[in-house]
C-alpha positions as CSV (number, residue, x, y, z in Angstrom):
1,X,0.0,0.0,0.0
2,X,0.8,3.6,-0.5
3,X,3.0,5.6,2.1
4,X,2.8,9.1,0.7
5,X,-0.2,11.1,1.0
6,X,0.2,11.7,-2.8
7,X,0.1,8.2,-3.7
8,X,-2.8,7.3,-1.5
9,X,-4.7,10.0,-3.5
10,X,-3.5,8.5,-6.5
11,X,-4.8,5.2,-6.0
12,X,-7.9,6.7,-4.5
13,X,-8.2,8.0,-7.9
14,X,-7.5,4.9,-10.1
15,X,-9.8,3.2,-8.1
16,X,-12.7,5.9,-8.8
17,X,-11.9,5.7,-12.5
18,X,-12.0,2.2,-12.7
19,X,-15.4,1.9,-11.3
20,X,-16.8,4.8,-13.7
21,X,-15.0,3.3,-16.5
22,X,-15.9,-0.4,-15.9
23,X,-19.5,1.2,-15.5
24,X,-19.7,3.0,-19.2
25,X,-17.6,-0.5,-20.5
26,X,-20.2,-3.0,-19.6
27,X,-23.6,-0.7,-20.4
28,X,-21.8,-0.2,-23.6
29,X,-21.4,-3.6,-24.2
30,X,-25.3,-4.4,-23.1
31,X,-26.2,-1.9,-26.1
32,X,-24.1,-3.5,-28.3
33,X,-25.6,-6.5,-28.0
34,X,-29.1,-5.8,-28.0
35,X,-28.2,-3.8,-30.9
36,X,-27.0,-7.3,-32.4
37,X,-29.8,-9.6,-31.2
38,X,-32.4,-7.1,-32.6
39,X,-30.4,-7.2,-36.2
40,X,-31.3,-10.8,-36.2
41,X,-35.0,-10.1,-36.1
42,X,-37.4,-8.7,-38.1
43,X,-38.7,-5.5,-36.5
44,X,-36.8,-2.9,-38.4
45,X,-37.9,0.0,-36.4
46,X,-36.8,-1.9,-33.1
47,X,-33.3,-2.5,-34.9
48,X,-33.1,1.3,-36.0
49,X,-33.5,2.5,-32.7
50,X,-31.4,0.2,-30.9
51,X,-28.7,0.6,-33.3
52,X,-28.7,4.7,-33.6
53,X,-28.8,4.5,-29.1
54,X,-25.9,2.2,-29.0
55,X,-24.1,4.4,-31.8
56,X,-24.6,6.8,-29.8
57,X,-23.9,5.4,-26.3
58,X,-20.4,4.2,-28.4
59,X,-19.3,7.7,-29.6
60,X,-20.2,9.2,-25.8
61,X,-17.9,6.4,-24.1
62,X,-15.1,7.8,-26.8
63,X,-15.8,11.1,-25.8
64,X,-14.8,10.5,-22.3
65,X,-11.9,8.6,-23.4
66,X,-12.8,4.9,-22.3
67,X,-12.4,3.4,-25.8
68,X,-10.3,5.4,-28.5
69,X,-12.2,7.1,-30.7
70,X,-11.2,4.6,-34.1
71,X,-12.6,1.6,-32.1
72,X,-15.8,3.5,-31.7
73,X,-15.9,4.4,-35.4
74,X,-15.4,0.9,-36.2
75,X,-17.7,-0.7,-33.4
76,X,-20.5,1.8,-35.1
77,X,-19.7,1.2,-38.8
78,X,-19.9,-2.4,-38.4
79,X,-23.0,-2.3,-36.3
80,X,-24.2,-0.4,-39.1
81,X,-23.2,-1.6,-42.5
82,X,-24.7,-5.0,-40.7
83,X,-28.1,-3.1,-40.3
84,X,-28.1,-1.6,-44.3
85,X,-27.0,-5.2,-45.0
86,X,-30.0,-7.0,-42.9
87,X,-32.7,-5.1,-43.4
88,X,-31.6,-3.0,-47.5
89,X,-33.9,-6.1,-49.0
């Protein structure tokens, strides 16, 4: 454990940040995959919505500097080129 005060307040810190961040990880990850499951239906409204909140949801989680910004541009083109691809016919 940490001696100095400054440490302590560091790891006071990291351990603040990695609740918040393990927080925005996993509801980011629910989104994503309700996002998925309702692609594999056939309720395109359902899947519009679902996919524009977790695209959204993704790019907010960037913001804040969780994820880097290209894995949220990927993660939401690939959510979406699946959603053009599922429900274009």
């Amino acid at each position: 454990m940490a001696n100095h005060k400054q440490a302590i307040k560091r790891h006071k810190q990291s351990v603040k940040r990695r609740s918040t961040n393990r927080f925005f990880m996993s509801t980011m990850r629910t989104h994503l995959k309700r996002a998925r499951h309702a692609l594999t239906g056939e309720d395109k409204d359902l899947a519009n919505d679902l996919v524009k909140n977790a695209a959204a949801y993704i790019n907010k989680v960037a913001s804040k500097g969780i994820i880097h910004r290209n894995k949220a541009s990927r993660l939401v083109s690939r959510m979406s080129k699946r959603f053009n691809v599922t429900f274009e016919k």
